[in-house]
C-alpha positions as CSV (number, residue, x, y, z in Angstrom):
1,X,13.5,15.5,2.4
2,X,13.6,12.1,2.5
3,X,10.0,11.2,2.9
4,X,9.3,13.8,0.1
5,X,11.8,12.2,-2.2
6,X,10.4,8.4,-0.9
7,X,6.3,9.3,-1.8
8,X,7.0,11.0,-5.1
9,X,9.0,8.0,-6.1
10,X,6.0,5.8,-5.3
11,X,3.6,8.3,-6.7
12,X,5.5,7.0,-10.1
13,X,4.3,3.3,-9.5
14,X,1.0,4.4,-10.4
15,X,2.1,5.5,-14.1
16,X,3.2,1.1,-14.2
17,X,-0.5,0.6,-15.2
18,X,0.4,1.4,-19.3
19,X,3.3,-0.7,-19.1
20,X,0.7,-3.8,-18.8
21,X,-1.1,-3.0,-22.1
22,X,0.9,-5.3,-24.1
23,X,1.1,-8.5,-22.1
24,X,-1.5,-11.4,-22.5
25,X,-4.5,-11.4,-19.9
26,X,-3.2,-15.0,-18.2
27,X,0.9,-13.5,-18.4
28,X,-0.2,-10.5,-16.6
29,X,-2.6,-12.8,-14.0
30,X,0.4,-14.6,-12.9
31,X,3.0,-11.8,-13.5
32,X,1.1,-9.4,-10.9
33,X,0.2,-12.8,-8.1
34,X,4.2,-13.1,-8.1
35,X,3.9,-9.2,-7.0
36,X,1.1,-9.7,-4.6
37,X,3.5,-12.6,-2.8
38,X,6.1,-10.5,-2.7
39,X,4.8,-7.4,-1.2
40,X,2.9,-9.0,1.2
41,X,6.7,-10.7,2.6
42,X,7.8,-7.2,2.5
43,X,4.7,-5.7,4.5
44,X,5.1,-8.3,6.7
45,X,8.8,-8.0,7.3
46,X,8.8,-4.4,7.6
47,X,6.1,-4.6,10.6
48,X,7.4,-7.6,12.6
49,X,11.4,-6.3,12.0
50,X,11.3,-2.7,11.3
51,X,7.9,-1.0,12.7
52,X,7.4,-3.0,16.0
53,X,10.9,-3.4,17.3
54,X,11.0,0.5,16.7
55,X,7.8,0.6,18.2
56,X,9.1,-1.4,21.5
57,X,12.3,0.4,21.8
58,X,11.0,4.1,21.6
59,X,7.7,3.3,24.0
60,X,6.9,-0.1,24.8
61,X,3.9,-1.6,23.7
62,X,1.5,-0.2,25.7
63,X,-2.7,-0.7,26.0
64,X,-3.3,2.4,24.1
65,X,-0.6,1.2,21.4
66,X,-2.3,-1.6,21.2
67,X,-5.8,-0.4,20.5
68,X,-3.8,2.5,18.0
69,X,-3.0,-0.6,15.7
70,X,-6.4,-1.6,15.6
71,X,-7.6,1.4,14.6
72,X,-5.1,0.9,12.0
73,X,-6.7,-1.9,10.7
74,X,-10.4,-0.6,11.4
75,X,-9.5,2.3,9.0
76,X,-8.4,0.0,6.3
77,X,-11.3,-1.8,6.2
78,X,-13.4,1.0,6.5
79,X,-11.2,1.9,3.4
80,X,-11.7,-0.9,1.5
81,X,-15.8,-1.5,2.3
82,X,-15.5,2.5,0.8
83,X,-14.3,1.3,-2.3
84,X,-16.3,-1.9,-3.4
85,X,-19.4,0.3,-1.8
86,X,-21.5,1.3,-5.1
87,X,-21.2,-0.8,-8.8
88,X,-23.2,0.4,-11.6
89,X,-25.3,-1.6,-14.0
90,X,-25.7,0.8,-16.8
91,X,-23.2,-0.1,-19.5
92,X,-20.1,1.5,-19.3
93,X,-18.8,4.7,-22.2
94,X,-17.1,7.7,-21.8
95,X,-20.2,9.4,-21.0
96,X,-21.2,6.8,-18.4
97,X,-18.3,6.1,-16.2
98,X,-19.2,3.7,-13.8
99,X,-19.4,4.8,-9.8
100,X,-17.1,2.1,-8.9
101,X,-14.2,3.1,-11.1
102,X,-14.9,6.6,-9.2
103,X,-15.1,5.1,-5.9
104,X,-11.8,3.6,-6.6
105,X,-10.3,7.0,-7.1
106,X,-11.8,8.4,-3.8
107,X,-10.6,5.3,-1.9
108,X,-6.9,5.1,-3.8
109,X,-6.7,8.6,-2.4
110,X,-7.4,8.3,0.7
111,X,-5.6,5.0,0.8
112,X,-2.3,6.7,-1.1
113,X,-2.6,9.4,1.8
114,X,-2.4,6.6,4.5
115,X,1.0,5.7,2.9
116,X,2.0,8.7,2.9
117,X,1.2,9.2,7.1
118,X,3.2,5.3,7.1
119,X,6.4,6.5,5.4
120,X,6.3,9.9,7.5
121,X,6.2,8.0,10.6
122,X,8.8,6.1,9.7
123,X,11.5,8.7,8.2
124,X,10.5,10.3,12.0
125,X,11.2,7.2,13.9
126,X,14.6,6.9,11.9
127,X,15.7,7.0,8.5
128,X,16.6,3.2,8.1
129,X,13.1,2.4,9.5
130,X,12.0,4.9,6.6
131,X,13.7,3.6,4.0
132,X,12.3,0.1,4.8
133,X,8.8,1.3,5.1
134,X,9.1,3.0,1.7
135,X,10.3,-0.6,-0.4
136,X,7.6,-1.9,1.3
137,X,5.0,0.6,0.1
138,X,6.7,0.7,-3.4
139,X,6.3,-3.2,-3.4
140,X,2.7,-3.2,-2.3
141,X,1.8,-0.3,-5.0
142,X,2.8,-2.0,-8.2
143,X,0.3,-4.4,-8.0
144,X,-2.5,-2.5,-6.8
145,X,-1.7,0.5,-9.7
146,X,-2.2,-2.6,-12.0
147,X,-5.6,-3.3,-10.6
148,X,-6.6,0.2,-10.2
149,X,-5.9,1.0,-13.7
150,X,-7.5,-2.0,-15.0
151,X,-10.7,-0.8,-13.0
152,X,-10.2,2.7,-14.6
153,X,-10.6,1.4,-18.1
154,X,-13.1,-0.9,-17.1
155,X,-15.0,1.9,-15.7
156,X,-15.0,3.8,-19.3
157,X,-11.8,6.2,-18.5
158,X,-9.8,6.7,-21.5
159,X,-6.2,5.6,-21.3
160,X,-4.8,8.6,-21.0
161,X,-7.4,10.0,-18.2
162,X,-6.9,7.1,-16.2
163,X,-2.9,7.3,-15.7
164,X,-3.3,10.8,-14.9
165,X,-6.0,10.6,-12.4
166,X,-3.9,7.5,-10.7
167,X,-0.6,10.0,-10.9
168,X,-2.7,12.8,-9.4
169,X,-4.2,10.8,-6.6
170,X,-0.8,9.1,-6.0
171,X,0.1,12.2,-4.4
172,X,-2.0,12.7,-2.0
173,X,0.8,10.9,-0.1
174,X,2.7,14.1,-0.2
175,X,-0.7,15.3,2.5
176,X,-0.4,12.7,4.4
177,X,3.8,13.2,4.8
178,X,2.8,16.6,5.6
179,X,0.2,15.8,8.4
180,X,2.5,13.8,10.0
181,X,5.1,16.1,10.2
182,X,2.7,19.2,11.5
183,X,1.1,16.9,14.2
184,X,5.0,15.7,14.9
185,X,6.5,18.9,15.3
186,X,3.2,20.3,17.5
187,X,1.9,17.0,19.6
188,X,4.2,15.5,22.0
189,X,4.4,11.7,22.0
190,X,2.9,11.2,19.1
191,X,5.5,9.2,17.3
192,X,4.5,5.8,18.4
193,X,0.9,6.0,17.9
194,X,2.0,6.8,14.2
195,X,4.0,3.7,13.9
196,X,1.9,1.1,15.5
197,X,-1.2,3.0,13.3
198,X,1.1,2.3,10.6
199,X,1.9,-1.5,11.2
200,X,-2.1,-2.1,12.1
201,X,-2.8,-0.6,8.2
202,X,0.3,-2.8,6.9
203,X,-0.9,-5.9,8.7
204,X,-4.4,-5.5,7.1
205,X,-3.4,-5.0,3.8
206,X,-0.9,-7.7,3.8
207,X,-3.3,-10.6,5.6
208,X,-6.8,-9.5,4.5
209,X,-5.9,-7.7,0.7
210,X,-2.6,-9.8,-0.9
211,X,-2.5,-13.2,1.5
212,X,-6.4,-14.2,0.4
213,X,-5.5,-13.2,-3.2
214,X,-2.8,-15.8,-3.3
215,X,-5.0,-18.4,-2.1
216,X,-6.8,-18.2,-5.7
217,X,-4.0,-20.2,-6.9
218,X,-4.4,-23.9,-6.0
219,X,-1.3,-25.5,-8.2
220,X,1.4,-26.7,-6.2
221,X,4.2,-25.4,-8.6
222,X,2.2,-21.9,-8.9
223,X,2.0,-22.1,-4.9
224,X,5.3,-23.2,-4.3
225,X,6.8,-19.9,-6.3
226,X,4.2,-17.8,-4.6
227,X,5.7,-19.1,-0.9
228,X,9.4,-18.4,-2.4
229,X,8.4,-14.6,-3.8
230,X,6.6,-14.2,0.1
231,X,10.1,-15.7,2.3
232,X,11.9,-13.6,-0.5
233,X,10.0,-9.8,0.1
234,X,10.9,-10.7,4.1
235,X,14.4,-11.6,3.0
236,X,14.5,-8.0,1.6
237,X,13.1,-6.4,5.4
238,X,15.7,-8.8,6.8
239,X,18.6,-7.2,4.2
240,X,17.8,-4.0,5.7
241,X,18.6,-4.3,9.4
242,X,22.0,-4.0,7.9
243,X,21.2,-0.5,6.9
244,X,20.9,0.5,10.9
């Protein structure tokens, strides 16, 4: 019930994208980079204090661990090369919607599904643990629902079209809750190969997705408030060891 409750409340992060509508192109710019520091602190903390000491204390961190977290980050990029695969250069309409804007949708889904295998791992391995994961996820999603609905309207989706497809493929992380708990209940062992799965796919979105987006900001002050938002999202990981 928890995970349930958890991935529907972060299947609402993707309805944030309207909210943006109003504010000025450069507010929003350095609005959403604040985010991106943030979540990536909170990523990070949650893998380096929640996922792996988990990790350690239910199995060790053994070989095939190891090359589990990899694959963790192998899928994400596989992931990601999905979604930037195809652009377009016919204008865009309503009749023409670019492929990219519907290569985002496919690999949103299958990324939103991937959260939704991280939080189920998580509420198994214990239900602080899961209730870490899940501000982390919420963190990481409300700048990357900004971006995807940006790219929806860019594509040529109407307003209203693009929110609902984001809501609709936001929960796909109900399957992926799901899959975890099937294979959970029916595969021995399988726990910790879901958590360090989970902390490879958090370590690649927070160093290869939100770090190098930060680094697009060269201004000290900028910088400096950017460092502060990143030691503040681990401070919130750190908060929540108190929770155990």
């Amino acid at each position: 019930m928890y995970a349930f409750v958890s991935v529907l409340l972060v299947s609402l992060v993707s309805l944030i994208g309207v909210t943006t509508l109003s504010l000025q192109t450069n507010k929003l710019k350095r609005v959403v980079l604040y985010l991106v520091s943030f979540a990536a602190g909170a990523l990070l903390g949650d893998v380096f204090l929640h996922l792996l000491p988990e990790l350690i204390e239910e199995a060790g961190f053994s070989l095939g661990l190891a090359f589990t977290a990899l694959g963790g980050i192998g899928v994400s990029f596989v992931i990601e090369k999905f979604v930037h695969w195809r652009h377009c250069h016919i204008p865009h309409s309503k009749e023409h919607p670019h492929p990219f804007a519907v290569m985002n949708l496919v690999g949103d889904g299958v990324h939103n599904f991937i959260d939704g295998i991280v939080v189920g791992a998580s509420y198994l391995a214990s239900v602080p643990v899961g209730i870490a994961t899940t501000i982390a996820v919420f963190l990481h999603e409300i700048p990357q629902e900004i971006g995807d609905f940006g790219v929806l309207l860019h594509g040529g989706f109407s307003k209203g079209r693009a929110l609902f497809l984001n809501f609709l493929l936001a929960l796909t992380a109900l399957l992926g809750v799901i899959v975890v708990f099937v294979l959970g209940s029916r595969v021995e062992g399988i726990l910790p190969f879901a958590i360090a799965f989970a902390g490879g796919a958090f370590l690649y979105i927070a160093g290869s997705d939100l770090i190098p987006e930060l680094h697009k900001e060269s201004r000290f002050l900028q910088s400096f408030v950017q460092l502060l938002c990143l030691i503040a999202g681990v401070a919130v990981m750190s908060a929540l060891l108190l929770l155990k």
